[in-house]
N, C-alpha and C positions, 0 to 999 in steps of 0.2 A: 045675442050679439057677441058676448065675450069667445062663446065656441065658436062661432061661423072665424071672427078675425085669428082666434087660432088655430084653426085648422087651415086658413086662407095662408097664414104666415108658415106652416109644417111643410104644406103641399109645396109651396113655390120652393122652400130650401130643397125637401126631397127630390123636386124635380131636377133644380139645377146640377145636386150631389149625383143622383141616379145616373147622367150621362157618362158619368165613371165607372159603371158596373157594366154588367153583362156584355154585348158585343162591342161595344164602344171602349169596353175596360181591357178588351184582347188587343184592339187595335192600337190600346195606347203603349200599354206594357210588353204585347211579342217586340217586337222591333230592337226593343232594350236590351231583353235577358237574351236574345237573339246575338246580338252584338255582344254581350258579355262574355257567353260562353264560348265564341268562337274565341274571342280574343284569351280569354283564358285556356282555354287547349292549347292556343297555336305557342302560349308562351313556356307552357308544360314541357311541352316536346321541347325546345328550344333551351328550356333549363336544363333539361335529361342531360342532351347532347353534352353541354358544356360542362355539366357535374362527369357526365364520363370521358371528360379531355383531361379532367383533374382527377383522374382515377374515382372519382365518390361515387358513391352508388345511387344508381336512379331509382326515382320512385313513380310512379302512375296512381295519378286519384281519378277515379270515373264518377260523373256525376250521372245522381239517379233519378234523383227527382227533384223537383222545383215545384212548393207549394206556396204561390203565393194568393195569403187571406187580407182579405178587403173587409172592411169594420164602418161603418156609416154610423152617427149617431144624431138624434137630434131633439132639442129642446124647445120649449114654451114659454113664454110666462107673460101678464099684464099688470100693469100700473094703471092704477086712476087716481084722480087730485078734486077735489071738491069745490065746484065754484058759482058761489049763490045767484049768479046770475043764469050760466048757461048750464046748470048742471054738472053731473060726472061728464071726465074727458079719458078715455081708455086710451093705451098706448102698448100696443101689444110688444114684444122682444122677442127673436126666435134667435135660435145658433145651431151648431152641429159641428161635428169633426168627421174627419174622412182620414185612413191609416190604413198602408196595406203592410203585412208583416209574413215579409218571404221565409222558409225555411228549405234549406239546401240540403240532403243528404248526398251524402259522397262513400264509396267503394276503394280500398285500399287495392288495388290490382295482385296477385301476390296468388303463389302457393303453384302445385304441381304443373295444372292445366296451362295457366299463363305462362311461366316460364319455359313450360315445351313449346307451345305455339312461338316464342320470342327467340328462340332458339335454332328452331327446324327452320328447313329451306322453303323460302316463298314457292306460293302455288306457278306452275311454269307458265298458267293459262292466262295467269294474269299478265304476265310479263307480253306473251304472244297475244291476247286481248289488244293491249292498249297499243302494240305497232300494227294491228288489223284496223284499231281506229283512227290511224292519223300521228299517233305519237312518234318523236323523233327516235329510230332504231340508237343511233347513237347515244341519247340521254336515257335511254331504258337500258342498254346493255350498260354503258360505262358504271350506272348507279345497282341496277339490282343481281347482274351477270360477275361470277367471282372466277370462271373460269372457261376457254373454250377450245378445247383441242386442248394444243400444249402451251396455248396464250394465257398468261396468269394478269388477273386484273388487280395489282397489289394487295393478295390477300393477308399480310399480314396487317395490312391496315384497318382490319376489320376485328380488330380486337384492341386494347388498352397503346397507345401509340408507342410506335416499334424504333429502336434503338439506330434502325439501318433501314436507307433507300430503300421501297421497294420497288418491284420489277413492273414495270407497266405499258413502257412507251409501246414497244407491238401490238398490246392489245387498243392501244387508243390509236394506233394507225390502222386497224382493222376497222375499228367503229364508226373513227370518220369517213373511210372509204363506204363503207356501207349507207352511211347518213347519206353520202351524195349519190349512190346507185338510188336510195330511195327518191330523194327528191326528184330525181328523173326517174324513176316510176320501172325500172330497172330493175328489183327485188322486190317477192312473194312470197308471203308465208300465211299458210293455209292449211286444213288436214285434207290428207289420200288415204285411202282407201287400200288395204294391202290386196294382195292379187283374191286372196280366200275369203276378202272381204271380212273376215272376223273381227281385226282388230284397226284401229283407224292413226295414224300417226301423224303429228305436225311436220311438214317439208319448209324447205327452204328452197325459194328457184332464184336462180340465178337467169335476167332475160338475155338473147343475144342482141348486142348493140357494137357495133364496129368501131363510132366516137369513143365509149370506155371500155373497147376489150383489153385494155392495159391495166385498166383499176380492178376489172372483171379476174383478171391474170393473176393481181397480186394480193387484192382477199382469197384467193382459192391458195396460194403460195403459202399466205401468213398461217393459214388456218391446218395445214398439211393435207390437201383433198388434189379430188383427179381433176386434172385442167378437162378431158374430155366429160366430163358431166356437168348438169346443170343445178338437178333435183338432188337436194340431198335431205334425209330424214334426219330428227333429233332426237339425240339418245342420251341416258344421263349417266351412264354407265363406263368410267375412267379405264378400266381393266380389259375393254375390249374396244383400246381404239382402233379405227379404220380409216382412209382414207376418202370413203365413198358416205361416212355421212358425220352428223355435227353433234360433238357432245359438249353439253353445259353442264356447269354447275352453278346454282344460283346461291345466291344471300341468304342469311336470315335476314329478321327485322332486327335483332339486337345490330349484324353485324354491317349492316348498314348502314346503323345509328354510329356505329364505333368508327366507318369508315370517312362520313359526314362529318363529324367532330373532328377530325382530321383539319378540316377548312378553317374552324375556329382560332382567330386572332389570340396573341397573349399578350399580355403587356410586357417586356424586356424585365418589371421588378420580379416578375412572378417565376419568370426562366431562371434571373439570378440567386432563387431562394429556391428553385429546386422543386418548385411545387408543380414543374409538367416535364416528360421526357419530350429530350432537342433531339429529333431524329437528322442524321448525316449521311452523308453521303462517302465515298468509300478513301477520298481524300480527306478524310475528317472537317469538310468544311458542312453549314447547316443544311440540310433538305429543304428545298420550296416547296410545300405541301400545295400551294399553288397550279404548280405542273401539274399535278395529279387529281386534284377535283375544282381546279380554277374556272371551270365552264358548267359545274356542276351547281355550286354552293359556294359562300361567302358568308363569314358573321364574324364584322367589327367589335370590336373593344374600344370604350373611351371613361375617361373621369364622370364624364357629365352624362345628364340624359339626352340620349338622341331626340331630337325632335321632331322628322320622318321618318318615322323605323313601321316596317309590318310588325313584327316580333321585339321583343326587348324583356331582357331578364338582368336583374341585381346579381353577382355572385366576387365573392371575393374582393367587394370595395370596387369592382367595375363593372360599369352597364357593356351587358352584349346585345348584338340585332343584328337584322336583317332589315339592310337599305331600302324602302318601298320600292323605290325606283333600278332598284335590281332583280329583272322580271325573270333571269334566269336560275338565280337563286330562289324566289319565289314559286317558280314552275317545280322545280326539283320538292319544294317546301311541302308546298301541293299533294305531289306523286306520295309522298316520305308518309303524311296524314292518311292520305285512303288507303294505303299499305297497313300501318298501323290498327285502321278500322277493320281492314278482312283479318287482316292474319292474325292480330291479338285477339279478336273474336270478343265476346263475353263469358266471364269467368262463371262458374256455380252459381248462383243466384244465393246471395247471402243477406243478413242483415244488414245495414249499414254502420260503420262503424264510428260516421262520424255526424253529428246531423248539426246545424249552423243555423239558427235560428236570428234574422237578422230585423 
């Protein structure tokens, strides 16, 4: 009797603990580390940016693994009491503990490989990818596009913030023009086929449409191309511009990141102690960083912690973020993350150099 009620009291705790393990123990726990890890990326990047609005240098931790071990234990025991009338009275006791104990490794990003990839110019395909599937031409060229003809899309704001306005406003009246040839369905870009068939190259079409041959007129104006064509190829190649077709120069990922941190709020204490360059404008009054990536990206400063923020990072005695409810800074936020996933790639395959047993 004593085995049968202790094994009756083992099974029922095992049972109950059991529904913590195996597939039951995924469905409870993905969801979690799920949530965690986005939310920690998304505040990574978000820290970078802000470390390189303040000159500091960013760091990248990649995480590699996630082991988390599940521990079940469980115990027995009986009491009896003696009683001359009815006998021994057995009273069995069970218990158990249940403990899962995650260990985190993490990857310091660093060295040759990584910093070329963070350096070199984004893949163009991606750029032309994501306006083949719908994305708006104008938030793809204004964000990953650094140059087009002899339209400069503020490059000096793609490195450590610049002491003077840069030059932008034509290239953001080409882009908006183009965002609205797109929405009316007005511009195509696609690859042709050269006459010899050997080599295949991405065009740009221009549709005819009577309602905007005025807007049609003055992207081809902005960009220095022939009013009588439509088709023009892209080339990346500065030294032999031509009229008859479209050369770009794209970003990096650093210099994208440098150009984004641009958007970052400062608190007035921090400008008057010197601790970020005030870039101006040619009347020595301060530059709206605004003008230039205000439809792009935004990221508030305050004392306190934001209370709807997507993003939110501690730095310097003040909370930064991104407003939930600012879905165009989030879109951008978005793009900024899967840029960083192609183009940073994965480095060498190393040991880990940091492992977080928690």
């Amino acid at each position: 009797m004593k085995r049968l009620l202790l094994l009756g009291g083992l099974s029922i705790l095992l049972t109950g603990c059991g529904t913590s393990f195996g597939p039951n123990a995924l469905r409870k726990t993905h969801p979690g580390y799920n949530e965690a890890v986005t939310a920690s990326l998304n505040n990574e990047l978000l820290l970078n940016m802000v470390r390189m609005k303040y000159r500091d240098n960013p760091i990248f931790l990649e995480i590699t693994t996630i082991a988390a071990n599940q521990v079940l234990t469980g115990t027995g025991s009986f009491s009896a009491n003696a009683n001359s009338l009815k006998g021994e009275n057995y009273i069995p006791s069970v218990g158990g503990t249940y403990t899962q104990q995650p260990t985190i490794n993490y990857n310091v990003l660093r060295g040759k490989e990584f910093a070329g990839r963070m350096l070199a110019q984004i893949y163009d395909s991606i750029c032309y990818g994501l306006i083949q599937n719908g994305w708006n031409i104008e938030r793809i060229f204004n964000l990953y596009v650094d140059r087009i003809n002899n339209l400069e899309n503020a490059p000096t704001a793609c490195k450590p913030t610049p002491e003077k306005a840069p030059d932008y406003e034509k290239f953001h009246r080409l882009t908006a023009i183009l965002g609205e040839l797109q929405y009316k369905r007005l511009i195509e870009i696609d690859k042709k086929p050269d006459n010899n068939d050997i080599s295949v190259d991405m065009v740009f079409r221009f549709k005819p449409s009577a309602e905007m041959a005025d807007k049609i007129a003055e992207a081809k104006s902005l960009m220095g191309l022939r009013q009588d064509k439509n088709d023009f190829k892209f080339k990346n190649n500065f030294l032999e511009l031509k009229n008859n077709r479209i050369t770009i120069r794209f970003r990096s990922m650093m210099g994208i990141m440098f150009f984004l941190s641009q958007a970052i709020e400062i608190p007035s204490e921090h400008i008057e102690k010197g601790l970020v360059t005030v870039t101006k404008n040619a009347d020595g009054s301060p530059f709206n960083w605004d003008n230039a990536t205000g439809k792009l990206f935004k990221v508030y400063c305050d004392k306190k912690r934001p209370v709807d923020a997507f993003a939110w990072v501690r730095y310097h005695g003040y909370w930064y973020y991104i407003k939930d409810n600012d879905l165009h800074s989030k879109s951008t936020f978005h793009l900024l993350s899967e840029l960083f996933s192609v183009q940073a790639g994965r480095p060498t395959p190393r040991e880990p150099v940091l492992m977080l047993s928690i």
